[in-house]
PyMOL CGO cylinders between C-alpha atoms (Angstrom):
from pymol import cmd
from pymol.cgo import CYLINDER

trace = [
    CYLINDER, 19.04, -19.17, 17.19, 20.91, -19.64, 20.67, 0.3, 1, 1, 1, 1, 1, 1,
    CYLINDER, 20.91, -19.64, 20.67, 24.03, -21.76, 20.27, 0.3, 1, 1, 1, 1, 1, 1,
    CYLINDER, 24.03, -21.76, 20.27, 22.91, -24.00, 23.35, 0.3, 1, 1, 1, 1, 1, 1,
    CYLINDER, 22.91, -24.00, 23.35, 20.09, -25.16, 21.04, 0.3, 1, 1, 1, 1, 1, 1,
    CYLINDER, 20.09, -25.16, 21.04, 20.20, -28.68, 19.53, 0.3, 1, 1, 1, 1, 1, 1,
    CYLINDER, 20.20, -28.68, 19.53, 17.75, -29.83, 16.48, 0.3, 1, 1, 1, 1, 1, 1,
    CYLINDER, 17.75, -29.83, 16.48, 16.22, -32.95, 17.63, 0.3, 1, 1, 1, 1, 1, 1,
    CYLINDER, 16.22, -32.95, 17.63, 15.73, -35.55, 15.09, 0.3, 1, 1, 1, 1, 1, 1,
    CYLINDER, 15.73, -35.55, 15.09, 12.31, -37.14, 16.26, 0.3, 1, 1, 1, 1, 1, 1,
    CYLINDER, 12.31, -37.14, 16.26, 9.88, -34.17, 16.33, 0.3, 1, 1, 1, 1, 1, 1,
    CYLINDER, 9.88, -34.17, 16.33, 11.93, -31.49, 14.22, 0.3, 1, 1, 1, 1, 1, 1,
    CYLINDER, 11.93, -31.49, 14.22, 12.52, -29.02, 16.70, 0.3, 1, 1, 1, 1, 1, 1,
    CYLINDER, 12.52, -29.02, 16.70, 15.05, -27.26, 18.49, 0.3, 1, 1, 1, 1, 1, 1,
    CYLINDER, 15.05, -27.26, 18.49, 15.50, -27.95, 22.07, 0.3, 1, 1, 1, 1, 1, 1,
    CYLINDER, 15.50, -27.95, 22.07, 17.62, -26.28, 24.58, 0.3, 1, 1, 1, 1, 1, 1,
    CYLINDER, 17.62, -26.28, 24.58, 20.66, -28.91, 25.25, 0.3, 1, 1, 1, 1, 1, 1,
    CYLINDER, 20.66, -28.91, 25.25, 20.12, -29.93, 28.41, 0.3, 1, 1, 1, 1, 1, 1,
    CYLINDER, 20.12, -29.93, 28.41, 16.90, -31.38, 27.76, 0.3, 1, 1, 1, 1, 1, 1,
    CYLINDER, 16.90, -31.38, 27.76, 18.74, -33.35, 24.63, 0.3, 1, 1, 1, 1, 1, 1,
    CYLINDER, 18.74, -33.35, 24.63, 19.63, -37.15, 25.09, 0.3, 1, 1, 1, 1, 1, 1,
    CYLINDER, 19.63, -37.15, 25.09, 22.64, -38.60, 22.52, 0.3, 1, 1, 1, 1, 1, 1,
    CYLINDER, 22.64, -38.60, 22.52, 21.11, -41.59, 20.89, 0.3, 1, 1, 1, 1, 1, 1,
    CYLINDER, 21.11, -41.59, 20.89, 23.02, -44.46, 18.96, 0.3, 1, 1, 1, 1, 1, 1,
    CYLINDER, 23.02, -44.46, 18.96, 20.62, -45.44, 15.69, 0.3, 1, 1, 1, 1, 1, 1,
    CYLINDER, 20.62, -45.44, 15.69, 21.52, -47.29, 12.92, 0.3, 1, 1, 1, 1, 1, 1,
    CYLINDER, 21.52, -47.29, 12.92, 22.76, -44.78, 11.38, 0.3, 1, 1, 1, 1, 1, 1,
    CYLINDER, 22.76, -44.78, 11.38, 24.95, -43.50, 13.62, 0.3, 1, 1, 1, 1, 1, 1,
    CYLINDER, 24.95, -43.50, 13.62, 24.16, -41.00, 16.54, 0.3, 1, 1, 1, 1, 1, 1,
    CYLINDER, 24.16, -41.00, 16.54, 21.51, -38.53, 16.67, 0.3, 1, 1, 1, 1, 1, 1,
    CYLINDER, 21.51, -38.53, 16.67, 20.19, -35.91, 19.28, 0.3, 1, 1, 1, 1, 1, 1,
    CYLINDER, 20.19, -35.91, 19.28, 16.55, -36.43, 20.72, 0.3, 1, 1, 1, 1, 1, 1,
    CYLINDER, 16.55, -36.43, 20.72, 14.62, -35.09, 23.26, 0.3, 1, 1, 1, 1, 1, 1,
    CYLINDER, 14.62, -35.09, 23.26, 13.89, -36.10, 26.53, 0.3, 1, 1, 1, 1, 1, 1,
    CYLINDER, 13.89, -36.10, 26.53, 10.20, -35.77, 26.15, 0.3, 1, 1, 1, 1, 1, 1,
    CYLINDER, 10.20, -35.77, 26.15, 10.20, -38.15, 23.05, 0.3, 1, 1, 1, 1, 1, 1,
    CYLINDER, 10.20, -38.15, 23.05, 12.07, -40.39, 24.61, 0.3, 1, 1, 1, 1, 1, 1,
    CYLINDER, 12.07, -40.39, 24.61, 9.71, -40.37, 27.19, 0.3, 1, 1, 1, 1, 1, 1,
    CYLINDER, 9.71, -40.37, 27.19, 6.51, -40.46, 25.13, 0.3, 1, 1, 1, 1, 1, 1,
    CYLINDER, 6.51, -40.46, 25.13, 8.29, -44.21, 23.75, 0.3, 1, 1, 1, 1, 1, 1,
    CYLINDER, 8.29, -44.21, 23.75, 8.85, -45.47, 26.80, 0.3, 1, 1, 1, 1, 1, 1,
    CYLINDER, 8.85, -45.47, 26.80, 5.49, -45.23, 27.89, 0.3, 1, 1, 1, 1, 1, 1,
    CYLINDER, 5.49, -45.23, 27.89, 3.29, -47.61, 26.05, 0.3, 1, 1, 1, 1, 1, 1,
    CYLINDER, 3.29, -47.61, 26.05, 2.42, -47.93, 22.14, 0.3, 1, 1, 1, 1, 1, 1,
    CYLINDER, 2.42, -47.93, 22.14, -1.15, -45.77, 22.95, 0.3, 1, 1, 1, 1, 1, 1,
    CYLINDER, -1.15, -45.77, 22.95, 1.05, -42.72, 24.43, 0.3, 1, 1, 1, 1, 1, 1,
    CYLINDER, 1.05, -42.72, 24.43, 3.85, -42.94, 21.62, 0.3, 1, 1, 1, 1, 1, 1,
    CYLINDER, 3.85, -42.94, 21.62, 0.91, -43.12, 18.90, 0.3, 1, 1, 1, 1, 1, 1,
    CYLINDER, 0.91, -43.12, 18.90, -0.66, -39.71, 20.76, 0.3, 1, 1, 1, 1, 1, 1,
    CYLINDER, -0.66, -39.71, 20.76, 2.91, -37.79, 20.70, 0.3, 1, 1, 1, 1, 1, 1,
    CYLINDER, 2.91, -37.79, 20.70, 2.86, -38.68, 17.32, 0.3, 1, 1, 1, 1, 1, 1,
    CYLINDER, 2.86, -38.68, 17.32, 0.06, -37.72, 16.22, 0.3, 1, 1, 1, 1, 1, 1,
    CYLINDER, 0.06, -37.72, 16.22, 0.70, -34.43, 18.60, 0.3, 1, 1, 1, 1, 1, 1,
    CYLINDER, 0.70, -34.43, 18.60, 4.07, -33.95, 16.42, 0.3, 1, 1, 1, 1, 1, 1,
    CYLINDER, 4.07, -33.95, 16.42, 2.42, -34.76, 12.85, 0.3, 1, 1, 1, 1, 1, 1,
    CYLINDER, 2.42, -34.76, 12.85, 0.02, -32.26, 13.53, 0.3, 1, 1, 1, 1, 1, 1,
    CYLINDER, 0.02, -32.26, 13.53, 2.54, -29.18, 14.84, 0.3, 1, 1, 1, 1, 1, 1,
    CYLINDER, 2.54, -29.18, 14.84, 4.36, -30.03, 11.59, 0.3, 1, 1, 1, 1, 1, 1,
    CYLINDER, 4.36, -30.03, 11.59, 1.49, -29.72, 9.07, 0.3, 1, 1, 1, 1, 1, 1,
    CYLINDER, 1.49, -29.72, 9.07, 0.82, -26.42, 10.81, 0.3, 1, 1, 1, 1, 1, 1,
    CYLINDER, 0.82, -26.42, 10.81, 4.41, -24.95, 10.82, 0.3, 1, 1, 1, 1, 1, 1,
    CYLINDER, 4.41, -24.95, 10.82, 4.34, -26.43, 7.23, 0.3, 1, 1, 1, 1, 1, 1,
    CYLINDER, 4.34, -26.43, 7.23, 1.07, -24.66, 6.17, 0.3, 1, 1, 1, 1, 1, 1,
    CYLINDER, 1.07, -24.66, 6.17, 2.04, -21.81, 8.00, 0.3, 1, 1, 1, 1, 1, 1,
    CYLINDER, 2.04, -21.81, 8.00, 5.22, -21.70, 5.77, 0.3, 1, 1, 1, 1, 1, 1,
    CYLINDER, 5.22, -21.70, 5.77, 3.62, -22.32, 2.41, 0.3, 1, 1, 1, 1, 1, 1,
    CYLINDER, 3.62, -22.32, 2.41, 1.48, -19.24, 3.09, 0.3, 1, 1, 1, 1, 1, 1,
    CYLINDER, 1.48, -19.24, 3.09, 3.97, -17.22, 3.66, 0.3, 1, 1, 1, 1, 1, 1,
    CYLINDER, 3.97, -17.22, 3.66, 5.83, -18.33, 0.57, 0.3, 1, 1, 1, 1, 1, 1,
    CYLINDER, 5.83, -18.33, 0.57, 2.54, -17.73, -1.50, 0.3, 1, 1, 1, 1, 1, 1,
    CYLINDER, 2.54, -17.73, -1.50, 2.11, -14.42, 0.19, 0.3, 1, 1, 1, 1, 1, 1,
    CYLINDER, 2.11, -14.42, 0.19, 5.68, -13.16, -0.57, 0.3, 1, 1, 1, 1, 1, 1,
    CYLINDER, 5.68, -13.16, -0.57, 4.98, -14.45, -4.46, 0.3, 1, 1, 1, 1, 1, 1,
    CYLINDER, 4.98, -14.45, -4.46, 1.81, -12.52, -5.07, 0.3, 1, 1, 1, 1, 1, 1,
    CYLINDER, 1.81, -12.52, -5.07, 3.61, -9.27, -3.74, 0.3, 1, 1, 1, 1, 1, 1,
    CYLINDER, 3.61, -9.27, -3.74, 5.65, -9.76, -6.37, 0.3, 1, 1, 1, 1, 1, 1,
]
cmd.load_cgo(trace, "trace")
């Protein structure tokens, strides 16, 4: 992966750095992208869609993955 690519925290991705934001949680300071940012900032029915957008790219790169993993164990 490109070195000007930063993991953002919100939707589990890697995003090129300028479209990263620095963002002071609780926990300390975390990257996130400009387009979740974005997605909060416009009402609780837009943030509940990017959600929803997000959970399901996940389950698919998850799924995706698990395959994969089964795949490589049956060749065996």
């Amino acid at each position: 992966m490109a070195t000007d690519q930063t993991y953002c925290y919100h939707c589990r991705t890697h995003h090129p750095r300028n479209e990263m934001r620095l963002i002071v949680t609780k926990t300390g300071k975390r990257w996130r992208c400009i387009r979740s940012i974005e997605a909060t900032r416009q009402g609780a029915a837009a943030r509940e869609a990017y959600g929803r957008q997000i959970s399901e790219i996940n389950k698919a790169e998850s799924k995706s993955r698990a395959q994969r993993l089964n795949n490589l164990l049956q060749e065996k």
